[in-house]
Backbone as XML, in Angstrom:
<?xml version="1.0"?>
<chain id="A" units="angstrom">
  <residue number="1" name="UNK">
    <atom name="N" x="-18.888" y="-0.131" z="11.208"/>
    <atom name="CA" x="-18.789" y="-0.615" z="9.849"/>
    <atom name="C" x="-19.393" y="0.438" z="8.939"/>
  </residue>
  <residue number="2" name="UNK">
    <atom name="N" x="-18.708" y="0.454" z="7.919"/>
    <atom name="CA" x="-18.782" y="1.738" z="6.824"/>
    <atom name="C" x="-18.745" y="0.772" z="5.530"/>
  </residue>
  <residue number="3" name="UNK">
    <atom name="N" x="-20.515" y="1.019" z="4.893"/>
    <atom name="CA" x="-20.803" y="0.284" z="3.700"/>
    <atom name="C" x="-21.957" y="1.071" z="2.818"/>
  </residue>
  <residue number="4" name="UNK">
    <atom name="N" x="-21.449" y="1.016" z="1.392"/>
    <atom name="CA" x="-21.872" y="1.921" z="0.400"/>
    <atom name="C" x="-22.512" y="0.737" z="-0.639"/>
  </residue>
  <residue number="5" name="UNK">
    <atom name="N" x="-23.669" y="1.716" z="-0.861"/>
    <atom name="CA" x="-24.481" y="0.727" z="-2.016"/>
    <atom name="C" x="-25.275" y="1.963" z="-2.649"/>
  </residue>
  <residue number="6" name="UNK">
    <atom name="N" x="-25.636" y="1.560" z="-3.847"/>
    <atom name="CA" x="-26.547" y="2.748" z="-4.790"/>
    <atom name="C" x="-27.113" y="2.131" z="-5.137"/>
  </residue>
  <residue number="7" name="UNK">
    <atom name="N" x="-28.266" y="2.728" z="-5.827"/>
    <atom name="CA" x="-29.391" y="2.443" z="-6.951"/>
    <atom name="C" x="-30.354" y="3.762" z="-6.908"/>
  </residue>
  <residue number="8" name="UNK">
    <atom name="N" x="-30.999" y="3.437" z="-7.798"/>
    <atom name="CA" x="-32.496" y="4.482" z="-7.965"/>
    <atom name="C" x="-33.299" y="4.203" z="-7.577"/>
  </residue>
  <residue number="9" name="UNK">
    <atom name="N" x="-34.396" y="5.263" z="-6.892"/>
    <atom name="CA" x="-35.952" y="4.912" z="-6.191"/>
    <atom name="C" x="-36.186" y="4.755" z="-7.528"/>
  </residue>
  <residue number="10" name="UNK">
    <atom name="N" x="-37.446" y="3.470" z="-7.004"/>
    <atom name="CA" x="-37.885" y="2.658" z="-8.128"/>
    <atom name="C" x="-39.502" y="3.799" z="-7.814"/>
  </residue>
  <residue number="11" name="UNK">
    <atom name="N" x="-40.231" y="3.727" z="-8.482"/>
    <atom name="CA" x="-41.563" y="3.618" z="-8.365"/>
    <atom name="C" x="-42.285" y="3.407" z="-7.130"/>
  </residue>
  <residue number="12" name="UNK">
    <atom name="N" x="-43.334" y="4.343" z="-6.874"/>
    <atom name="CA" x="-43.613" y="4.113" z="-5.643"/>
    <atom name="C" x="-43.006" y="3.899" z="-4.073"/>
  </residue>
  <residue number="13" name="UNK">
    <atom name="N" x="-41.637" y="3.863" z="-4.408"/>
    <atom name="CA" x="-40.658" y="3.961" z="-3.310"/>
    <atom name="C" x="-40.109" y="5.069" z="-2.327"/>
  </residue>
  <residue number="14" name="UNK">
    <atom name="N" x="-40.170" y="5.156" z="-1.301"/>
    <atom name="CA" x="-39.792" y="5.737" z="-0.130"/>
    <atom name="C" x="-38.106" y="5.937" z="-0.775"/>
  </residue>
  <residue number="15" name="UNK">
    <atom name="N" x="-37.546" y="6.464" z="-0.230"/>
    <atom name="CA" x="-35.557" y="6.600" z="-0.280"/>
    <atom name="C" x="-35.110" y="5.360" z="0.925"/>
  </residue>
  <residue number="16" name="UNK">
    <atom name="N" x="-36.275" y="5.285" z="1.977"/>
    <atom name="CA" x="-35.621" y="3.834" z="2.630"/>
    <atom name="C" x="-35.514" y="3.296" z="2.115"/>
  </residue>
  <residue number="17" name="UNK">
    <atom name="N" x="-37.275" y="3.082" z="1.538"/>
    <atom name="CA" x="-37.251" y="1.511" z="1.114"/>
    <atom name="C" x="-36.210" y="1.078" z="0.030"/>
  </residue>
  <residue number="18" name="UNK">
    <atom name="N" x="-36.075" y="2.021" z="-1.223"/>
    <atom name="CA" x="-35.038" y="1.778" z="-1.999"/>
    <atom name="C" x="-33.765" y="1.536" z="-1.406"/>
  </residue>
  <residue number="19" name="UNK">
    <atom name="N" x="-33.477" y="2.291" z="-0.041"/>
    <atom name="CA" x="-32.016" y="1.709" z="0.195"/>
    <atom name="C" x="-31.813" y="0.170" z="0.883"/>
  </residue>
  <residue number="20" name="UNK">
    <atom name="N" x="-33.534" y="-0.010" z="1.660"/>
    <atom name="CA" x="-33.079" y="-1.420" z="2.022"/>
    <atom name="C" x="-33.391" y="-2.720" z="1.067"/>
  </residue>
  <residue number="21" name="UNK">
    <atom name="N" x="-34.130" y="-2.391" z="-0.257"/>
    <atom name="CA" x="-34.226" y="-3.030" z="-1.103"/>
    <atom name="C" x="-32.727" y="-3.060" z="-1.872"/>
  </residue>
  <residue number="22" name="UNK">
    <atom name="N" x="-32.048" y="-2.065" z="-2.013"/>
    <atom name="CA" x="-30.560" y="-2.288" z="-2.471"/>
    <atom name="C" x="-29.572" y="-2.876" z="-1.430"/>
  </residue>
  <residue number="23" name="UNK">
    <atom name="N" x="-29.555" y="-2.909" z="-0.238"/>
    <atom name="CA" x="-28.866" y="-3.394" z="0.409"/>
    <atom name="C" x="-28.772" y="-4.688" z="0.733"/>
  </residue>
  <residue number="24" name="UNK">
    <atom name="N" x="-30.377" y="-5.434" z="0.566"/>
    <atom name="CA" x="-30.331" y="-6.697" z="0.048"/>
    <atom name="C" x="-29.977" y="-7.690" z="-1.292"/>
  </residue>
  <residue number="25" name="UNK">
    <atom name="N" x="-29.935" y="-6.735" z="-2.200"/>
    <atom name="CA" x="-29.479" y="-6.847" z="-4.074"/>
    <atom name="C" x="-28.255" y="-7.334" z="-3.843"/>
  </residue>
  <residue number="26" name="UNK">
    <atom name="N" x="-27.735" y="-5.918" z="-3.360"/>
    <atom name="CA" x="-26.099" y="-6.137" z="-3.483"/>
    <atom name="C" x="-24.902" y="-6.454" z="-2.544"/>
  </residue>
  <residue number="27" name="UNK">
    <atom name="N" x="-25.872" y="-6.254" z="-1.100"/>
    <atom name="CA" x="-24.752" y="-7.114" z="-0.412"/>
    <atom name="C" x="-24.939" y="-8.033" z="0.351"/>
  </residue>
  <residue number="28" name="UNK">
    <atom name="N" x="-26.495" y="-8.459" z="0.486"/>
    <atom name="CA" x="-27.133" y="-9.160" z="1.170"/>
    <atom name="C" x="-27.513" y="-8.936" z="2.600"/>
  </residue>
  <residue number="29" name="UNK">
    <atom name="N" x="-27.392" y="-7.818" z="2.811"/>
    <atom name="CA" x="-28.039" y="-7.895" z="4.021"/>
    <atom name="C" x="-29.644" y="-7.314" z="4.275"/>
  </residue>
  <residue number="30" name="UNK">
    <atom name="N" x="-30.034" y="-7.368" z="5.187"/>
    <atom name="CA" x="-31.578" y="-7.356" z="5.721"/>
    <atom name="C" x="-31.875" y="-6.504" z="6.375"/>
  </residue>
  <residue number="31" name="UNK">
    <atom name="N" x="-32.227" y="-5.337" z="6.079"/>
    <atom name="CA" x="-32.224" y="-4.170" z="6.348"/>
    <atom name="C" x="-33.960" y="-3.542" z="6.914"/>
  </residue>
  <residue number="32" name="UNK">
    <atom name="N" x="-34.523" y="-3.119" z="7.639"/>
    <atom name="CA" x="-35.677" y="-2.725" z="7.870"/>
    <atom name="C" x="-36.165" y="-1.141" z="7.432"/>
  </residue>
  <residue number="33" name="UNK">
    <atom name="N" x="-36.797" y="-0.533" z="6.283"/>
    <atom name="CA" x="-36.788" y="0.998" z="6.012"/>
    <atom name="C" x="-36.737" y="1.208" z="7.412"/>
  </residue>
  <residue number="34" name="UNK">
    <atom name="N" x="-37.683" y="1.344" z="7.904"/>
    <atom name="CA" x="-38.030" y="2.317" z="9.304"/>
    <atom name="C" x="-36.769" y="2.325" z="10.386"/>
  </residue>
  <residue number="35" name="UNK">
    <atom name="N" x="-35.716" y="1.492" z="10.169"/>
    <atom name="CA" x="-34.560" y="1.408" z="11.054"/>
    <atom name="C" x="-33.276" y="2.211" z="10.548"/>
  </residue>
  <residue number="36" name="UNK">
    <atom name="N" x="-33.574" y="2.929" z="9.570"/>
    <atom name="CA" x="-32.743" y="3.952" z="8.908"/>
    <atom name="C" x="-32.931" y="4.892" z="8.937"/>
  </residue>
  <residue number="37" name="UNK">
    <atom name="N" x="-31.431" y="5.665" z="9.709"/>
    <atom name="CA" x="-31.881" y="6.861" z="9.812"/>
    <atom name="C" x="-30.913" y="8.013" z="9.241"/>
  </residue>
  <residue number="38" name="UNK">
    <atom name="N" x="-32.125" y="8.860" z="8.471"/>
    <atom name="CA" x="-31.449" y="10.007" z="7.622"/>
    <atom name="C" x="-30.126" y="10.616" z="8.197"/>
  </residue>
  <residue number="39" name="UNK">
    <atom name="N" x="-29.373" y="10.803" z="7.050"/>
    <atom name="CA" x="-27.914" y="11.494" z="7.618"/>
    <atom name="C" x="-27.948" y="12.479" z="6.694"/>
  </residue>
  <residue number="40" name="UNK">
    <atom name="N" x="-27.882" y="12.452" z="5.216"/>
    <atom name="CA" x="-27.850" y="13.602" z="4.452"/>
    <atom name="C" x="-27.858" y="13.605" z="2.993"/>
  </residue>
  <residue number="41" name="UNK">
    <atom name="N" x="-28.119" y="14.635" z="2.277"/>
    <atom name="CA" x="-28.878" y="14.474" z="1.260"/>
    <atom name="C" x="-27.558" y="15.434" z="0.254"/>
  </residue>
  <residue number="42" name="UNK">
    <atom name="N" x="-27.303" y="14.537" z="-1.430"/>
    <atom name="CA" x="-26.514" y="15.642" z="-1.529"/>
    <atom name="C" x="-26.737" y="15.931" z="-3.278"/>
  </residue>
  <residue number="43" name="UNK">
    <atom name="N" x="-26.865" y="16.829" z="-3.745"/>
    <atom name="CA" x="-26.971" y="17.517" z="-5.614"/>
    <atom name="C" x="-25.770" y="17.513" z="-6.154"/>
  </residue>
  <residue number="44" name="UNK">
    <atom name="N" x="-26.007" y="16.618" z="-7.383"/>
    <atom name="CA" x="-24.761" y="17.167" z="-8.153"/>
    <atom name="C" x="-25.521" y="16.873" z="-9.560"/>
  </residue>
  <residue number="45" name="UNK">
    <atom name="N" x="-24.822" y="16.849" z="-10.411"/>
    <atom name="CA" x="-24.864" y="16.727" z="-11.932"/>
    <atom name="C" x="-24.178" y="16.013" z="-12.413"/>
  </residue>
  <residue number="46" name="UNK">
    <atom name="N" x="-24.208" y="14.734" z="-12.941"/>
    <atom name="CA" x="-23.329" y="14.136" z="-13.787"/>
    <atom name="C" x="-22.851" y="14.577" z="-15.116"/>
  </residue>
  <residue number="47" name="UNK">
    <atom name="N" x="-21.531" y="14.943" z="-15.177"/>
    <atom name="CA" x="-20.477" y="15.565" z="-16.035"/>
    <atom name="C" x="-20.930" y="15.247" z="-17.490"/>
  </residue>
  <residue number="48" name="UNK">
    <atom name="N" x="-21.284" y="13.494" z="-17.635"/>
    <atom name="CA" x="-21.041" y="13.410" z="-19.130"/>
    <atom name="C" x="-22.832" y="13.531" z="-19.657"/>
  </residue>
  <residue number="49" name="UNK">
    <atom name="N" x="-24.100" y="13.992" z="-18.932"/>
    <atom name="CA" x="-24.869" y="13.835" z="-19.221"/>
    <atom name="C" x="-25.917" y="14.855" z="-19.077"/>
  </residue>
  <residue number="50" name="UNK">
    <atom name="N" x="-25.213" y="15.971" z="-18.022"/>
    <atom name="CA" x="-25.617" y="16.858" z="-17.360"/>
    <atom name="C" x="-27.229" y="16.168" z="-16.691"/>
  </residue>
  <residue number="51" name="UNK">
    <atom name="N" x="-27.692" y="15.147" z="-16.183"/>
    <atom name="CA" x="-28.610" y="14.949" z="-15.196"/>
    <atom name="C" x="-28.212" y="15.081" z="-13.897"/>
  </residue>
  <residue number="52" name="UNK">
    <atom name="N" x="-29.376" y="15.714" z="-13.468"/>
    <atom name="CA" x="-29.158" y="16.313" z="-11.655"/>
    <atom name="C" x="-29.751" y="15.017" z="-11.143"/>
  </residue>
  <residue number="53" name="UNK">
    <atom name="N" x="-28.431" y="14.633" z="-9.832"/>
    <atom name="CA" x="-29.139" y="13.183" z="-8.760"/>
    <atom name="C" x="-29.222" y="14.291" z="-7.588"/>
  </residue>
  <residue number="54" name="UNK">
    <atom name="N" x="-30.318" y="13.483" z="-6.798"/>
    <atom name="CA" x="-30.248" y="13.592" z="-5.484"/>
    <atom name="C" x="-29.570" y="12.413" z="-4.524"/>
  </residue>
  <residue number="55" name="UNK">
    <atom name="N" x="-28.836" y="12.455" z="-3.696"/>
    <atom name="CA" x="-28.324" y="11.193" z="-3.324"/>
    <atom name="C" x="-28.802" y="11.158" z="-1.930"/>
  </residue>
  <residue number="56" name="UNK">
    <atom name="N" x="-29.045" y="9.691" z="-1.654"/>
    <atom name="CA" x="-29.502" y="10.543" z="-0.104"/>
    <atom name="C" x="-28.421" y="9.889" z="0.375"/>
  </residue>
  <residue number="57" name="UNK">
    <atom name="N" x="-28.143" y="9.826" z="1.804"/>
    <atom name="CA" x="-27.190" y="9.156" z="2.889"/>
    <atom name="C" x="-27.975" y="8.793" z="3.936"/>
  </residue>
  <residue number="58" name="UNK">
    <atom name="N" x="-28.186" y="7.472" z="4.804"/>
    <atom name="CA" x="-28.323" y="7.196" z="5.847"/>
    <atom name="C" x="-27.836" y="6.233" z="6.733"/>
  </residue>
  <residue number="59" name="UNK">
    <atom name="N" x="-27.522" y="6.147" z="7.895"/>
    <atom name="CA" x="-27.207" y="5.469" z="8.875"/>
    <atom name="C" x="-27.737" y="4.378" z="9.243"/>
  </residue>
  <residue number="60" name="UNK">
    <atom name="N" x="-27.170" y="2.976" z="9.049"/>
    <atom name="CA" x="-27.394" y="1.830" z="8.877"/>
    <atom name="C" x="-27.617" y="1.262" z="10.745"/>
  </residue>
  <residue number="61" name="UNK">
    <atom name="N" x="-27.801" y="1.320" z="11.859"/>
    <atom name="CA" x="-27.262" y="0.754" z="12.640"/>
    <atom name="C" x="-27.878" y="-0.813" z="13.368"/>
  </residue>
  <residue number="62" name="UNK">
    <atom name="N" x="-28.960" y="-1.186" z="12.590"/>
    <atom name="CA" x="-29.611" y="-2.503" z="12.758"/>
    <atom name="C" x="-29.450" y="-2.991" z="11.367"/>
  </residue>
  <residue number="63" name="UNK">
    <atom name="N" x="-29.067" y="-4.616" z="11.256"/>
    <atom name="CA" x="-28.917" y="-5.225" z="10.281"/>
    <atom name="C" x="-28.839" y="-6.562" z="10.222"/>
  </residue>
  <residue number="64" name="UNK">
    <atom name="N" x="-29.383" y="-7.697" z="9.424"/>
    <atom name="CA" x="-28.691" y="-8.769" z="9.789"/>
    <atom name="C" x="-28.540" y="-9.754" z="8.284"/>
  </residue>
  <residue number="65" name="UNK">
    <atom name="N" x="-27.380" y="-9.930" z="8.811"/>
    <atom name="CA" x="-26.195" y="-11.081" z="7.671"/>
    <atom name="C" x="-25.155" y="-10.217" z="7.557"/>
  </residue>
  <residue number="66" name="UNK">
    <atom name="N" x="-24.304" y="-10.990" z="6.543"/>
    <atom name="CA" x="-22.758" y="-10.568" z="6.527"/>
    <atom name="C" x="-22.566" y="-10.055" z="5.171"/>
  </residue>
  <residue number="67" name="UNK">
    <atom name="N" x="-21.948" y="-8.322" z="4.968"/>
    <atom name="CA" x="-22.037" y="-7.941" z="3.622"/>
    <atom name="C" x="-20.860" y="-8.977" z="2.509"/>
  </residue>
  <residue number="68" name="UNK">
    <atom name="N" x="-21.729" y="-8.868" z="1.735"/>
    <atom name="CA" x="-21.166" y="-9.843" z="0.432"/>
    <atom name="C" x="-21.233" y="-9.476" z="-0.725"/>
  </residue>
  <residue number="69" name="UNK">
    <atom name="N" x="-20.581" y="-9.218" z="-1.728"/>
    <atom name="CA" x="-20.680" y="-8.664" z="-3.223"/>
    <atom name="C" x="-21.524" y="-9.900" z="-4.074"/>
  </residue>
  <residue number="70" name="UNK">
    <atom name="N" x="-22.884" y="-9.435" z="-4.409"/>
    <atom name="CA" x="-23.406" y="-10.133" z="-5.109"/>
    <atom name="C" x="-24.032" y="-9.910" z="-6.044"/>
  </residue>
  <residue number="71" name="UNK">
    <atom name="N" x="-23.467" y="-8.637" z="-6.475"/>
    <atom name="CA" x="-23.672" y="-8.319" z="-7.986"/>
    <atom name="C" x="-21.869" y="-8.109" z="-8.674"/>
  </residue>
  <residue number="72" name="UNK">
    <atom name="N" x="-21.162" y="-9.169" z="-8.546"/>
    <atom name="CA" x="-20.065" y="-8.871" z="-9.185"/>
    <atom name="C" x="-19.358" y="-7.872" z="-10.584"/>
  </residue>
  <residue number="73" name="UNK">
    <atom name="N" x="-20.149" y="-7.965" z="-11.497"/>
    <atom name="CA" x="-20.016" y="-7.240" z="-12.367"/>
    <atom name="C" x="-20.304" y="-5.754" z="-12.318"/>
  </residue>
  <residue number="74" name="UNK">
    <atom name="N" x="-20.751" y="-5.313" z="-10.947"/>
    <atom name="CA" x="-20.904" y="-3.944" z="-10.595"/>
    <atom name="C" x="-19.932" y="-3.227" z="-9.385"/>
  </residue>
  <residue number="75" name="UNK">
    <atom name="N" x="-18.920" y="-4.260" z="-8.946"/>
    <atom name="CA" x="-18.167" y="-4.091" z="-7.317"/>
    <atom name="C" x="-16.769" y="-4.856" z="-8.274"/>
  </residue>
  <residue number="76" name="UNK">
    <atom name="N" x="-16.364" y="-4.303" z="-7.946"/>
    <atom name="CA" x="-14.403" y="-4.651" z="-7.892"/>
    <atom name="C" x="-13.924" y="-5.696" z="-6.712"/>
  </residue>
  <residue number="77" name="UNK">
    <atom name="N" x="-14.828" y="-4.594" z="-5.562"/>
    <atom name="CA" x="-14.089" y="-5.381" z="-4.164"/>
    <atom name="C" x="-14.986" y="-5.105" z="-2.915"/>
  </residue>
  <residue number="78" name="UNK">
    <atom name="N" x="-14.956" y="-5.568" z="-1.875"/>
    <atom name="CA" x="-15.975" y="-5.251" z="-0.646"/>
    <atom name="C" x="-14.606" y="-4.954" z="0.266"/>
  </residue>
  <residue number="79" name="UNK">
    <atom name="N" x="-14.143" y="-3.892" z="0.679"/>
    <atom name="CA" x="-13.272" y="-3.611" z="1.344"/>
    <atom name="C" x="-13.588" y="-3.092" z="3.147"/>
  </residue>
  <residue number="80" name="UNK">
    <atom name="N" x="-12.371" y="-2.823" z="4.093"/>
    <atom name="CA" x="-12.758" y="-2.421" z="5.467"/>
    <atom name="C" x="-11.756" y="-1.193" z="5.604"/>
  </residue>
  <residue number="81" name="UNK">
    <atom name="N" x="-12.480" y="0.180" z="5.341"/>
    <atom name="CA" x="-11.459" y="1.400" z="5.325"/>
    <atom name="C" x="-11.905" y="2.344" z="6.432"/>
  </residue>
  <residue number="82" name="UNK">
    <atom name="N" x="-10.931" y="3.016" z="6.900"/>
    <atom name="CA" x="-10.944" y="3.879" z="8.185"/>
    <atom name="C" x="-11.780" y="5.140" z="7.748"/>
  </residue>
  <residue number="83" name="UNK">
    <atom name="N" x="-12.472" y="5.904" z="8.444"/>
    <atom name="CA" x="-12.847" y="7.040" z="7.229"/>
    <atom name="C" x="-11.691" y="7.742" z="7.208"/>
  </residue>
  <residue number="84" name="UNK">
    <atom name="N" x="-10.375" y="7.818" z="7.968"/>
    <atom name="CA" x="-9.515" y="9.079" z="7.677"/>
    <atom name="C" x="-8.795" y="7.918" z="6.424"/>
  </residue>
  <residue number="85" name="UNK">
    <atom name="N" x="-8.962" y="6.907" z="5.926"/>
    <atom name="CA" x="-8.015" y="6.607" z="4.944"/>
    <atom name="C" x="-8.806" y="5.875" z="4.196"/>
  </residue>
  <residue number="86" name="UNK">
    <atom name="N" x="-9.614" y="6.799" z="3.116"/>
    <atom name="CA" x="-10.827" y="6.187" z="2.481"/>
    <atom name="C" x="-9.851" y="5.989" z="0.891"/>
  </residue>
  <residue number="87" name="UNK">
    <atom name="N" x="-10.230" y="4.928" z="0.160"/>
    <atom name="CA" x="-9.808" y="4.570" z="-0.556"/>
    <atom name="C" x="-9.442" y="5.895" z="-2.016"/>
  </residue>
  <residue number="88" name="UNK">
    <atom name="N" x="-8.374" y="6.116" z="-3.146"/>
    <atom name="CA" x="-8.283" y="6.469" z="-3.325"/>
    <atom name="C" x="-9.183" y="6.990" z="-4.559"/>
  </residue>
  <residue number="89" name="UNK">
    <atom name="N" x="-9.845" y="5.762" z="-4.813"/>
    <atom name="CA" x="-10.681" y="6.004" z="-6.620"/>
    <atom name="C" x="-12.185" y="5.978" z="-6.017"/>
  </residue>
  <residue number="90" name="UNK">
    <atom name="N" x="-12.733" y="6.103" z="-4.415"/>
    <atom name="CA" x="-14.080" y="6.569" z="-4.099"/>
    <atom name="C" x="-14.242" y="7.943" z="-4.665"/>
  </residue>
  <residue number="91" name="UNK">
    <atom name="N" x="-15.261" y="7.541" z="-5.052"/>
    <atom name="CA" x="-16.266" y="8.556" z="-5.992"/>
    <atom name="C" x="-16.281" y="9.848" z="-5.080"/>
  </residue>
  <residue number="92" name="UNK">
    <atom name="N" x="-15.673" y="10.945" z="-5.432"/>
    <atom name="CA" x="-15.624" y="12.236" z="-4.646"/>
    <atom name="C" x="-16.904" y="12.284" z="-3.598"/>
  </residue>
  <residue number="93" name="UNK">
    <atom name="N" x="-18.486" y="12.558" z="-4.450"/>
    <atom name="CA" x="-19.110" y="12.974" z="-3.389"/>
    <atom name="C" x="-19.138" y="11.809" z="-2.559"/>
  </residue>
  <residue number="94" name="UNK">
    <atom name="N" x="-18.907" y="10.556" z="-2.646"/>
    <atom name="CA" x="-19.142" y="9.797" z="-1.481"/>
    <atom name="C" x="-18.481" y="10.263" z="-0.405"/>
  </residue>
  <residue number="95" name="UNK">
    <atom name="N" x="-16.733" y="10.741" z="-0.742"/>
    <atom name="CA" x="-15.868" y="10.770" z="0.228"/>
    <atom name="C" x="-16.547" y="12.209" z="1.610"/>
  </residue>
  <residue number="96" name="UNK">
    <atom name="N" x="-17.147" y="12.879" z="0.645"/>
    <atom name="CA" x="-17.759" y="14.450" z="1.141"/>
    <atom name="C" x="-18.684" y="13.715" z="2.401"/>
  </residue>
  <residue number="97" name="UNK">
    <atom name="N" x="-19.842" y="13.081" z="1.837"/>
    <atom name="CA" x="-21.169" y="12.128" z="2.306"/>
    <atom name="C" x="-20.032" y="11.735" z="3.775"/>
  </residue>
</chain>
């Protein structure tokens, strides 16, 4: 299973902890920092603002509940895509990630 979620380290936050604190926000699942493991880290610049992100990437492989869109007004759709046939309007660097 191949599932994407964002947000910003909050304060005082690890890049886990922010990702398993977002992974409970927005899709509900229950995620442990310490059970995530780094995959990769990537720079870019957003076009209309010129701010530099760091994004990180990591590998989900313990989890429990069933992903669910529960911030609607931020998700279109919760979809199941192959990586060779990743959807067409994913955000470039994700497709790279």
């Amino acid at each position: 299973m191949y599932l994407g979620t964002a947000g910003h380290v909050e304060d005082g936050e690890s890049m886990r902890e922010a990702l398993s604190r977002e992974l409970k926000e927005e899709l509900g699942l229950a995620v442990k920092p310490e059970s995530l493991a780094f995959s990769s880290i990537m720079h870019k610049r957003y076009q209309d603002t010129n701010t530099p992100y760091f994004n990180g990437y990591f590998i989900v492989d313990n989890y429990r509940g069933e992903p669910k869109i529960l911030e609607p007004h931020k998700n279109a759709a919760l979809i199941w895509a192959s990586l060779d046939n990743l959807p067409e309007n994913l955000i470039a660097d994700r497709k790279v990630a």
